[in-house]
Backbone as a printed PyTorch tensor [residue, N CA C, xyz], in Angstrom:
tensor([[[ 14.8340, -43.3390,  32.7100],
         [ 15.6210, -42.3660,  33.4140],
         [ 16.8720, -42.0050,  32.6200]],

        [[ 17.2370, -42.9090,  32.1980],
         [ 18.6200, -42.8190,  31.0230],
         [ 18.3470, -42.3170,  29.8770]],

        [[ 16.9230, -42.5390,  29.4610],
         [ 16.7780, -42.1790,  28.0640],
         [ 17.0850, -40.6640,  27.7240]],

        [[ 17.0120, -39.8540,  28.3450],
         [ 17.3980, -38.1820,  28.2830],
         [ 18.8050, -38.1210,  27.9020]],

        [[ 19.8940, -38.4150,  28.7730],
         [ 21.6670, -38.7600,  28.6320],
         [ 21.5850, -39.3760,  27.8160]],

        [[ 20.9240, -40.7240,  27.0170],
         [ 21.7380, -41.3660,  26.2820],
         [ 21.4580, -40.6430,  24.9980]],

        [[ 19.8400, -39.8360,  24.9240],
         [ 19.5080, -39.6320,  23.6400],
         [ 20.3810, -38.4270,  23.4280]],

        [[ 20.7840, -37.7760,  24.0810],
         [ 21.6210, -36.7780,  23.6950],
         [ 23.3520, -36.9030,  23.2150]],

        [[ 23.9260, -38.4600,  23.7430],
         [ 24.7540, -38.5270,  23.3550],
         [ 25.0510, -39.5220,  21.8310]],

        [[ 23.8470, -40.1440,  21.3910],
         [ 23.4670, -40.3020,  20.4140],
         [ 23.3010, -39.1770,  19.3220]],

        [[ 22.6100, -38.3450,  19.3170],
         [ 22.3860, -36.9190,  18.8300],
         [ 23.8470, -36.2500,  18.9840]],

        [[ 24.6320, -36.2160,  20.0040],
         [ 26.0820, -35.2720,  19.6760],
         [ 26.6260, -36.4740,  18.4240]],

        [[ 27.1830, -37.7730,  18.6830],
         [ 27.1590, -38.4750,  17.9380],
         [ 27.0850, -38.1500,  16.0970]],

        [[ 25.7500, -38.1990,  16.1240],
         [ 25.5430, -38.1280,  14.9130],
         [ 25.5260, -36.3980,  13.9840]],

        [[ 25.8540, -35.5490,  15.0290],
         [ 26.6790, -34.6160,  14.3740],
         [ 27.6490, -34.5100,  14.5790]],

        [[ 28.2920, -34.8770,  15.2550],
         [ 29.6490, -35.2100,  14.7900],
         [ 30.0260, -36.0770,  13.5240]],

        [[ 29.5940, -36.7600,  13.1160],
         [ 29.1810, -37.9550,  11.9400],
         [ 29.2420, -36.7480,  10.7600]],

        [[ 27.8460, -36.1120,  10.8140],
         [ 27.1730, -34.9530,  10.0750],
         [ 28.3930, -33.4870,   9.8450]],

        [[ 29.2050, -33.5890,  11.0140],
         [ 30.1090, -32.5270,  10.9940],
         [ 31.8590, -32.7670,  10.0860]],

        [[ 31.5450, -33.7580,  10.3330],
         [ 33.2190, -35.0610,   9.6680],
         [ 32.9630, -35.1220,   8.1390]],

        [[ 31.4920, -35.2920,   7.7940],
         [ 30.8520, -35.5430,   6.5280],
         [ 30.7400, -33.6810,   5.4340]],

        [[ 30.6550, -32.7360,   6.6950],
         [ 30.7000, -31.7800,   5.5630],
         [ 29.3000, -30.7280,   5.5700]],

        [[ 28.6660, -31.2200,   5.9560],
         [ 27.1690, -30.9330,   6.2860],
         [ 26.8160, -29.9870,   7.3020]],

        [[ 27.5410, -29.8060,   8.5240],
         [ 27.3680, -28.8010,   9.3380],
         [ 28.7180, -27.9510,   9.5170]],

        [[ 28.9390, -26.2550,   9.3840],
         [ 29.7260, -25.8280,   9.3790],
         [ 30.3630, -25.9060,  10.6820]],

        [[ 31.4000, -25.3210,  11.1910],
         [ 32.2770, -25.1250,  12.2900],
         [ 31.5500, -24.4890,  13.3380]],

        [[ 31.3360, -23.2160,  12.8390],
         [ 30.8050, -22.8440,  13.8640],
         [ 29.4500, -22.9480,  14.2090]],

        [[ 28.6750, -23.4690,  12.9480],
         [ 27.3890, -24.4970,  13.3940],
         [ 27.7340, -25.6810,  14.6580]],

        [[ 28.3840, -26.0280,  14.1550],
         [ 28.8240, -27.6010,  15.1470],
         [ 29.2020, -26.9810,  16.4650]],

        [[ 29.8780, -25.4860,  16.6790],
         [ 30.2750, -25.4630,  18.1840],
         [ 29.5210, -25.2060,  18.5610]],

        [[ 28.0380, -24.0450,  17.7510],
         [ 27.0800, -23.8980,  18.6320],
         [ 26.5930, -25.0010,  19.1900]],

        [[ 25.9760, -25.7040,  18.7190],
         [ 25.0560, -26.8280,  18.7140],
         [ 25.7760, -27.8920,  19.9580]],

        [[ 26.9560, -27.9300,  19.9420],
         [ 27.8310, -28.9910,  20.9790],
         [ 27.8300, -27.7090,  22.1730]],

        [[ 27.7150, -27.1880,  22.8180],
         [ 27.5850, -26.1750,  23.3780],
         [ 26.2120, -25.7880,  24.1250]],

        [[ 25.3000, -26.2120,  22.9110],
         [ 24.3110, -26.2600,  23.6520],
         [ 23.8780, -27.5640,  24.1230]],

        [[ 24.2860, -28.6660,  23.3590],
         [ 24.1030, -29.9810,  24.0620],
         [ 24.8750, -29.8960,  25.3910]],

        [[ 25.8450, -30.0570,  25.2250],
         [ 26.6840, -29.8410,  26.4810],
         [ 25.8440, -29.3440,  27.9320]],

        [[ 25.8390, -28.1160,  27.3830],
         [ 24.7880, -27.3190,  28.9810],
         [ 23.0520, -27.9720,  29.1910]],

        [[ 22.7150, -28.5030,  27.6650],
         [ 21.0870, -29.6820,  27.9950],
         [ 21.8340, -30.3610,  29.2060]],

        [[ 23.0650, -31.1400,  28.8790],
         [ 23.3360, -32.6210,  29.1780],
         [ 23.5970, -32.4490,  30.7620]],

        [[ 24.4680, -31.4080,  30.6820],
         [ 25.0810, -31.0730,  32.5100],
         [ 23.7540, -30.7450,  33.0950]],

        [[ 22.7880, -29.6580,  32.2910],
         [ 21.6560, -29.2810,  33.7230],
         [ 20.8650, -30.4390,  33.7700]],

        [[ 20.5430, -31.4980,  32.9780],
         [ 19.8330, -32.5760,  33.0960],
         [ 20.5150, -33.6790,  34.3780]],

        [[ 21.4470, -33.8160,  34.5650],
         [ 22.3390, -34.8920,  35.1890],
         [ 22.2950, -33.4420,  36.6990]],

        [[ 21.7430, -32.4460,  36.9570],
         [ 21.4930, -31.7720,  38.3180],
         [ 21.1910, -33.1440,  39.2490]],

        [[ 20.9990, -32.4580,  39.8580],
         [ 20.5170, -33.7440,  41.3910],
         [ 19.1220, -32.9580,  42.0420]],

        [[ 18.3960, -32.4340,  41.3480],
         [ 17.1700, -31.8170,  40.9860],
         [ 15.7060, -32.3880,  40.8870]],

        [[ 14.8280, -32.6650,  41.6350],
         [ 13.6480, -33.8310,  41.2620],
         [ 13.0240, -32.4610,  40.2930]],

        [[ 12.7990, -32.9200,  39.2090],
         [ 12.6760, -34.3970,  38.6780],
         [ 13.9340, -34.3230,  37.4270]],

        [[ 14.6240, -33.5530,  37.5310],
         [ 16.0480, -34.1750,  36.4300],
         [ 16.0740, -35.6890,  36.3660]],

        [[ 16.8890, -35.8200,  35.6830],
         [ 17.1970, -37.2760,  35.6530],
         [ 18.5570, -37.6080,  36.4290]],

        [[ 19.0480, -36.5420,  36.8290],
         [ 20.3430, -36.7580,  37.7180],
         [ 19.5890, -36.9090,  39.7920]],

        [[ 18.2730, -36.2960,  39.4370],
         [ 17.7940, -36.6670,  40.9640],
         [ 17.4480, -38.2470,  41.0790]],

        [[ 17.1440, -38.3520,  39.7630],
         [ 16.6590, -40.0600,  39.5480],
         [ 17.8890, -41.2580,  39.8100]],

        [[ 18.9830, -40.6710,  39.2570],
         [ 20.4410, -41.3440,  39.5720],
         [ 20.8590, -41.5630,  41.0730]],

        [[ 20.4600, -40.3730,  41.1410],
         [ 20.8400, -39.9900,  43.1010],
         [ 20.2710, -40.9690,  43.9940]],

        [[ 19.1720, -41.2210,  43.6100],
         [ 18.0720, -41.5370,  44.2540],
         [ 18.3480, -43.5270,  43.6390]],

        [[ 18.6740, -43.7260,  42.7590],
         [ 19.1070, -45.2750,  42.6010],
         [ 20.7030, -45.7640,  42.8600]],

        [[ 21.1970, -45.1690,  43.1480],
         [ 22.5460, -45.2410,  43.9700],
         [ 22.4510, -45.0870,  45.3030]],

        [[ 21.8190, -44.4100,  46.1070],
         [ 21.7250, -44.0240,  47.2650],
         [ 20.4630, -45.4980,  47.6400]],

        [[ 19.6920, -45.8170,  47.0260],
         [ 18.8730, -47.1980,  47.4400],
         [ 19.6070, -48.2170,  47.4150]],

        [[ 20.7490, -48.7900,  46.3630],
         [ 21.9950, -49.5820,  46.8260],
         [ 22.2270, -50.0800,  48.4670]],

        [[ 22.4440, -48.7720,  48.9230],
         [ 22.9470, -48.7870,  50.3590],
         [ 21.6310, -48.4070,  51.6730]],

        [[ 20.8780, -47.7950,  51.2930],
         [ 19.7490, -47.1270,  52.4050],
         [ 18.8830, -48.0190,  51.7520]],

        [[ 17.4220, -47.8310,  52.7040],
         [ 16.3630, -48.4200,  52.0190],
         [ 15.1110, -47.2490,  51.1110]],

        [[ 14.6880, -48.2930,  50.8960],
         [ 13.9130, -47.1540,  49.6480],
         [ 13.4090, -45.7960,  50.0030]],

        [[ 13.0300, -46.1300,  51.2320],
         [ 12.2050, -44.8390,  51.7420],
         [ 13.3320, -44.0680,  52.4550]],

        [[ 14.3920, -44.1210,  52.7730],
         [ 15.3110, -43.3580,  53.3290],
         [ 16.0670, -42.8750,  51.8580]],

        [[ 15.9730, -43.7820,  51.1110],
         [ 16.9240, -42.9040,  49.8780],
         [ 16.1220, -41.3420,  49.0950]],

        [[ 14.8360, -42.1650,  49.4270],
         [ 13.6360, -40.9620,  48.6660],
         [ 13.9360, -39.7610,  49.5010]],

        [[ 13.5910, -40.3010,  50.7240],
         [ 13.6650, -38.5180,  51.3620],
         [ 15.3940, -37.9300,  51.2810]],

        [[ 16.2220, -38.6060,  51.0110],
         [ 17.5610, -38.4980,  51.3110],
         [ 17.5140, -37.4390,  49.8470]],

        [[ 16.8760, -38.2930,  48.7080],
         [ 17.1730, -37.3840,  47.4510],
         [ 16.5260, -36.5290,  47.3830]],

        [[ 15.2940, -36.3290,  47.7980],
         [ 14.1290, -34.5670,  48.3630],
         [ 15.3920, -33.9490,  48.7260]],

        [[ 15.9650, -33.9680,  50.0710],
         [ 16.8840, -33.1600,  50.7340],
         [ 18.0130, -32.9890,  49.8910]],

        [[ 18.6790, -33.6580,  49.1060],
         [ 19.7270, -33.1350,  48.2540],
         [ 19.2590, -32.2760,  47.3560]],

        [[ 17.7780, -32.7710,  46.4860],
         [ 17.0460, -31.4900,  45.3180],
         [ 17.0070, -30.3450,  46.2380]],

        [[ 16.8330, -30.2820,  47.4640],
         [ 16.6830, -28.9960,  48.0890],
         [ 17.7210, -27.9140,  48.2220]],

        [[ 19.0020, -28.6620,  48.6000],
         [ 19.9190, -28.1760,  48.4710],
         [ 20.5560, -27.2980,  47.5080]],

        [[ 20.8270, -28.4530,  46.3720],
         [ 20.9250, -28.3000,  44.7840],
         [ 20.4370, -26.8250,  44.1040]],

        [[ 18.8390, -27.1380,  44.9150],
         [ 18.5030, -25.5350,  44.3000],
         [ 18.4350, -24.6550,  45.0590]],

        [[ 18.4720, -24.4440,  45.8410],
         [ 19.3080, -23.4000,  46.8070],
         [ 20.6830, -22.7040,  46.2690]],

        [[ 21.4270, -24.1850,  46.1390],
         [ 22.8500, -23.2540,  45.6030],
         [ 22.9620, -22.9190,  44.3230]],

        [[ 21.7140, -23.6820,  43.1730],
         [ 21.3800, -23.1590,  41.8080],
         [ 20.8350, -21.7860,  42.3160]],

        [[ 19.8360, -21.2220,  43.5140],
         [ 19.0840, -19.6690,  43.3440],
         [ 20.5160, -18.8820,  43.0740]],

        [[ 20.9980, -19.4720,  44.6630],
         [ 22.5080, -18.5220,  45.0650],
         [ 23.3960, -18.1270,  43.4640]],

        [[ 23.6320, -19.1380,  42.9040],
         [ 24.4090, -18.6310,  41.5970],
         [ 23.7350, -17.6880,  40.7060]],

        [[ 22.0830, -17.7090,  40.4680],
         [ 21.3980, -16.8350,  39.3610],
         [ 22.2410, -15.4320,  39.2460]],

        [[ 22.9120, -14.5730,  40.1670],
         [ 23.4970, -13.4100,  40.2010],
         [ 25.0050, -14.0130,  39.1350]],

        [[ 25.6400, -14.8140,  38.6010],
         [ 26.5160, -15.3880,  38.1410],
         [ 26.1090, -16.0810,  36.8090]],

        [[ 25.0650, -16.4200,  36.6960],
         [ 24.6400, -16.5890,  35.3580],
         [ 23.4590, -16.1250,  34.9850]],

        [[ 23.3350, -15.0890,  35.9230],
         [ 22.1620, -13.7080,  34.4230],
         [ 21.0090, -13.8930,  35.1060]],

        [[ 20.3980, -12.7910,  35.9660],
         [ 18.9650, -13.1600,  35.7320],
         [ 18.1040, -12.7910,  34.7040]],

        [[ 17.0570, -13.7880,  34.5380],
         [ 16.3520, -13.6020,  33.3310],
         [ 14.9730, -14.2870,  33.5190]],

        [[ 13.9900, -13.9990,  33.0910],
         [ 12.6910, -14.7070,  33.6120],
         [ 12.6660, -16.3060,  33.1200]],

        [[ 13.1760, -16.4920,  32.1950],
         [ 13.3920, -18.1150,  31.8270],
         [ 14.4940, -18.4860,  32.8650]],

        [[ 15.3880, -18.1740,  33.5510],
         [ 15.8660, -18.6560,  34.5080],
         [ 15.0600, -18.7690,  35.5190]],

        [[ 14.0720, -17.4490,  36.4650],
         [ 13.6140, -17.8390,  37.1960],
         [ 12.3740, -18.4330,  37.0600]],

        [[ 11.3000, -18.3570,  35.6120],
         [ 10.5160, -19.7220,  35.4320],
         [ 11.0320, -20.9870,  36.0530]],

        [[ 11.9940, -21.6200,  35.4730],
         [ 12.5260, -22.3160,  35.4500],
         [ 13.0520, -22.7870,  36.7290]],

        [[ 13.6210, -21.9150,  38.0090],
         [ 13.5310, -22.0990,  39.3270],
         [ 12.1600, -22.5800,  39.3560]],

        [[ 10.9610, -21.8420,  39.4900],
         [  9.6860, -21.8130,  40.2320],
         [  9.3530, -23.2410,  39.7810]],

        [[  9.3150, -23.3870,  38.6200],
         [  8.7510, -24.8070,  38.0060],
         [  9.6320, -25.9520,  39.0860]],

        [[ 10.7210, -25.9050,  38.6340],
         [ 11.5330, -26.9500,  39.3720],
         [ 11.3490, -27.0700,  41.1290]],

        [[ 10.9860, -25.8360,  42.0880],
         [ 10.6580, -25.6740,  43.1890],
         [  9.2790, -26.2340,  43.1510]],

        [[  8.2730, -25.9620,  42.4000],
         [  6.9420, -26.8370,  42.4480],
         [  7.0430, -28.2660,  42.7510]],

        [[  7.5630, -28.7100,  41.8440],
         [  7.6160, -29.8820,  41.1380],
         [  8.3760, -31.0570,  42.7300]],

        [[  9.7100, -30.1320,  43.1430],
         [ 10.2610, -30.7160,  44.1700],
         [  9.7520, -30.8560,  45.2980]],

        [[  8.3360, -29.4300,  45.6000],
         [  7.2410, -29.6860,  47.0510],
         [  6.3980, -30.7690,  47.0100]],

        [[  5.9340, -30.5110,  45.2520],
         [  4.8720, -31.9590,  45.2070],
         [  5.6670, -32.8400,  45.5870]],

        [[  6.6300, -33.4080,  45.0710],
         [  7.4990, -34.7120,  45.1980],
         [  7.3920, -34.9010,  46.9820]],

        [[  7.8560, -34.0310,  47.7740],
         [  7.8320, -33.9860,  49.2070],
         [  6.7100, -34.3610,  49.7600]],

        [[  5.8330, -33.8210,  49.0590],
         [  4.6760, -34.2270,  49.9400],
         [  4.0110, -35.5960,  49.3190]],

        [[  4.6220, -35.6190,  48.4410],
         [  4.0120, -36.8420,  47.5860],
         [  4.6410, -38.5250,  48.2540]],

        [[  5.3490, -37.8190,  49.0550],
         [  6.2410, -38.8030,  49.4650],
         [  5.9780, -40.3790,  50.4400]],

        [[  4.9930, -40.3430,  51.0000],
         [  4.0910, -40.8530,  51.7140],
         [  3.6940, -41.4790,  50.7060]],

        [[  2.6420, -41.0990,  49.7410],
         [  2.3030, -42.2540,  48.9420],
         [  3.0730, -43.0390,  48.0840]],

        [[  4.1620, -42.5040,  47.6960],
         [  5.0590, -42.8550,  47.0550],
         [  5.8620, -44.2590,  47.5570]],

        [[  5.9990, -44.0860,  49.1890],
         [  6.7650, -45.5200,  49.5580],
         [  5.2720, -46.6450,  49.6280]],

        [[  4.2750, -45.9360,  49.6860],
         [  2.5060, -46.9150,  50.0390],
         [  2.7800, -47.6100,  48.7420]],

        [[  3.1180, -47.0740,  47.1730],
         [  2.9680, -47.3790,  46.1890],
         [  3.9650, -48.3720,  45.8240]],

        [[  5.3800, -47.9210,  46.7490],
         [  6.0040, -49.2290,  46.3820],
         [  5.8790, -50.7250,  47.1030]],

        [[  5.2910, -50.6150,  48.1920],
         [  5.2070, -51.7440,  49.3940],
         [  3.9520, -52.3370,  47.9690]],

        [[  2.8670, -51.5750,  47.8890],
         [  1.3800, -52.1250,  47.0710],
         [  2.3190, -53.3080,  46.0970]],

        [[  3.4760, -52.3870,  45.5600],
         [  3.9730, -52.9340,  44.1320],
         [  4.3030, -54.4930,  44.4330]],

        [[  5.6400, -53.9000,  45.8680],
         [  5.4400, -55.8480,  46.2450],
         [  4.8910, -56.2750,  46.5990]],

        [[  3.6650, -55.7980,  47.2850],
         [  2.3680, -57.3410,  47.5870],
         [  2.2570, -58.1590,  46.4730]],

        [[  1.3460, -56.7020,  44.9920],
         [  0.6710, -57.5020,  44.0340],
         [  1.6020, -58.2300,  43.0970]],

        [[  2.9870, -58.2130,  43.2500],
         [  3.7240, -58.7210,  41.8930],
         [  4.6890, -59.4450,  42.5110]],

        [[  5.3430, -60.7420,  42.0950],
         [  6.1190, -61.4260,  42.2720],
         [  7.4990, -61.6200,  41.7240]],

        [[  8.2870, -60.2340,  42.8020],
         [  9.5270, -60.3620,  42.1640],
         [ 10.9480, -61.1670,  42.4530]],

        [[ 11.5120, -61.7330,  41.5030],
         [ 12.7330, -62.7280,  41.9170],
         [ 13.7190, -62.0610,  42.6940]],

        [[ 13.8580, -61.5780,  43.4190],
         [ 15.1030, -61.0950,  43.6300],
         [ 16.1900, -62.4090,  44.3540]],

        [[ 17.4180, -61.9070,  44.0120],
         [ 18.4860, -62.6890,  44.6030],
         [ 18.6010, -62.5460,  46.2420]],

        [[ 18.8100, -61.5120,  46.4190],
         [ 19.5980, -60.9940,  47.4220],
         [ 18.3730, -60.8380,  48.9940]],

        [[ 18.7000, -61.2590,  50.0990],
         [ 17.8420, -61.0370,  51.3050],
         [ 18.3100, -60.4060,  51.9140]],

        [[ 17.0620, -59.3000,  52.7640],
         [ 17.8860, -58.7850,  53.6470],
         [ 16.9830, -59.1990,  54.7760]],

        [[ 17.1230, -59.5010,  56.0580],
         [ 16.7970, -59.8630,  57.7140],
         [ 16.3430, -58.6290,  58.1920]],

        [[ 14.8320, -58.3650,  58.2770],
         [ 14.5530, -56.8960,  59.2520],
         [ 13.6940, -57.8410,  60.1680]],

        [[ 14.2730, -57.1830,  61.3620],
         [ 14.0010, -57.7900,  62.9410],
         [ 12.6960, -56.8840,  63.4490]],

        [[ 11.7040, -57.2130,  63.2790],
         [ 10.2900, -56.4090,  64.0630],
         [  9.6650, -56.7100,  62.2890]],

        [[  8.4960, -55.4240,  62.0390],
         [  7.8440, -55.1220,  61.6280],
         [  7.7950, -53.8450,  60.7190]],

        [[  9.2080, -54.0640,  60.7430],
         [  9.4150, -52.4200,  60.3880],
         [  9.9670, -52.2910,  58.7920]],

        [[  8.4050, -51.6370,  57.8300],
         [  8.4730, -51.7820,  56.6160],
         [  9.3930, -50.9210,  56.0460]],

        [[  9.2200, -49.8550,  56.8130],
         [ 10.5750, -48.9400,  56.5460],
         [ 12.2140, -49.1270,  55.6600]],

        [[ 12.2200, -50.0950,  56.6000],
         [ 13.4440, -50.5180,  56.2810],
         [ 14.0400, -51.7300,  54.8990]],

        [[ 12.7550, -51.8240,  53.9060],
         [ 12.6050, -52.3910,  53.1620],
         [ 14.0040, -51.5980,  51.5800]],

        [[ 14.2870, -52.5680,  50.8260],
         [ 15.3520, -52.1880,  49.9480],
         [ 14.7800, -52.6980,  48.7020]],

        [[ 15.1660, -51.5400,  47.5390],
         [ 14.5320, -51.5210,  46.0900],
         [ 15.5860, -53.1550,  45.9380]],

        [[ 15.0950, -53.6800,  45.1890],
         [ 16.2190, -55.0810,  44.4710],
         [ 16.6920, -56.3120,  45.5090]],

        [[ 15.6650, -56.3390,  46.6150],
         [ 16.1320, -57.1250,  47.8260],
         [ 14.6420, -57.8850,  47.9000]],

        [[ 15.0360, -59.0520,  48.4790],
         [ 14.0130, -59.6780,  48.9550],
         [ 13.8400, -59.8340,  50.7830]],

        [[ 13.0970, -59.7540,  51.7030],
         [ 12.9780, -59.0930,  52.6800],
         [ 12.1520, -60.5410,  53.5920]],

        [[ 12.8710, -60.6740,  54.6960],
         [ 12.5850, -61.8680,  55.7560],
         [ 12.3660, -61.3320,  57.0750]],

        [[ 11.3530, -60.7050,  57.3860],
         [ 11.2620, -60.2920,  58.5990],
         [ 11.3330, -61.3120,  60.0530]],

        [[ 12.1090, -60.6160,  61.1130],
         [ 11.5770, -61.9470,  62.1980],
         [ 10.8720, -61.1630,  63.3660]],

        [[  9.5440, -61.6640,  63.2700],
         [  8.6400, -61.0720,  64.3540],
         [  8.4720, -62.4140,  65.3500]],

        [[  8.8910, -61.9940,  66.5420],
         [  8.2950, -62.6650,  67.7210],
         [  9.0630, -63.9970,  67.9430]],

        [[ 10.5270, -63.8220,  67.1520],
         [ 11.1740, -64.6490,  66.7120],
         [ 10.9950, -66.0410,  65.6730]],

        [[  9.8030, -65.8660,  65.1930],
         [  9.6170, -66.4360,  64.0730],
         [  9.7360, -65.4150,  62.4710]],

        [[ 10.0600, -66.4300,  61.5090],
         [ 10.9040, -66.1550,  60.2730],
         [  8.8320, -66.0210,  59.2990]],

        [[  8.8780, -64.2790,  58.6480],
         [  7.8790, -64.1470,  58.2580],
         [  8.1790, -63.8860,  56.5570]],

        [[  7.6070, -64.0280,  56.1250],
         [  8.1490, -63.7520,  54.6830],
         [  7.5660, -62.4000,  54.1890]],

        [[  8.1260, -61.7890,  53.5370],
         [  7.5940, -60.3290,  52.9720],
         [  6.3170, -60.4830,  52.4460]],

        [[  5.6190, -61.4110,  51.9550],
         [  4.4250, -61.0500,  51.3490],
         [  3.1680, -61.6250,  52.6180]],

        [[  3.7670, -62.2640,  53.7190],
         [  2.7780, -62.4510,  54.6230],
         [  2.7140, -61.0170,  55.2250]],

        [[  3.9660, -60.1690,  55.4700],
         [  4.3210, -58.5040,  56.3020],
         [  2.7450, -57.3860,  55.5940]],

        [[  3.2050, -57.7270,  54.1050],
         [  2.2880, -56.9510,  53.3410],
         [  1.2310, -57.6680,  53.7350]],

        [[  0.6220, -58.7020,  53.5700],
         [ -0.7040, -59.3820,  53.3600],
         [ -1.4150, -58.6410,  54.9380]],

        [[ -1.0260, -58.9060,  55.7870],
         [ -1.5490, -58.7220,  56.7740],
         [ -2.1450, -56.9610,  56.7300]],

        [[ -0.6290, -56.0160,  56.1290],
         [ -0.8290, -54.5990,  56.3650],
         [ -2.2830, -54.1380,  55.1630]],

        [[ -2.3540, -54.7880,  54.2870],
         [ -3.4770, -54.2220,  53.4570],
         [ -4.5800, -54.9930,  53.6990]],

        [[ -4.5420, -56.0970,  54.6500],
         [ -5.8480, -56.9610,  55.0760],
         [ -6.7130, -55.5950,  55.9520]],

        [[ -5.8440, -54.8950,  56.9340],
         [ -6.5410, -53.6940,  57.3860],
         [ -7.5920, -52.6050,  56.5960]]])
């Protein structure tokens, strides 16, 4: 998810290096930082699938649980480009702009609807794999929902203490 931001600030980096050294003229170097610049900002959008929806979406699981952060970050990409259409009159229309809407509007319905399998895929993830986590969190019923990316999860059904992989075991025994 980082690799997009970092490779680009690696790459300004090393022309700047390249620009100090003699090798790229002035106004070579402003183009070029200029256009990194506007890669770097529309990448860090809050846009599925930018990599700034990906940020959104692992900050916002911190505090919500996985499946509330997912749909939480759908509804912000929605937004996002809404008020990206609203501006096109402010920065030019042009068919690579509105490609570039349509693609990104695709991409954000699949994600929506994709969404359903998407939390199936992460519950699957913790049945089959055994991850350490530190941290517990106490969900009272049955309710997978409320499960958190980086948490380990103690349900109490019926007032007995169930462990997350008995919650799963049972739901894919169906």
């Amino acid at each position: 998810m980082l690799c997009g931001p970092l490779l680009q600030v690696v790459y300004f980096l090393s022309l700047y290096v390249f620009h100090h050294m003699g090798l790229i003229s002035i106004a070579g170097f402003n183009m070029i930082v200029n256009y990194h610049y506007s890669l770097l900002i529309f990448n860090m959008l809050p846009i599925f699938p930018l990599d700034g929806s990906k940020l959104v979406n692992i900050i916002l699981s911190k505090f919500i649980s996985f499946k509330q952060s997912h749909l939480l970050m759908i509804y912000i990409s929605y937004v996002t480009l809404f008020i990206f259409l609203l501006s096109i009159k402010y920065i030019g229309f042009s068919i690579n702009i509105c490609l570039l809407f349509f693609l990104l509007a695709s991409k954000l319905i699949q994600e929506g609807k994709n969404h359903k399998m998407i939390f199936n895929h992460f519950l699957l993830e913790r049945y089959l794999y055994d991850f350490n986590f530190k941290k517990v969190k106490i969900i009272v019923g049955e309710k997978l929902s409320k499960m958190m990316r980086d948490m380990r999860h103690l349900f109490i059904i019926n007032g007995m203490e169930v462990t997350e992989k008995k919650v799963l075991r049972n739901r894919y025994k169906k």
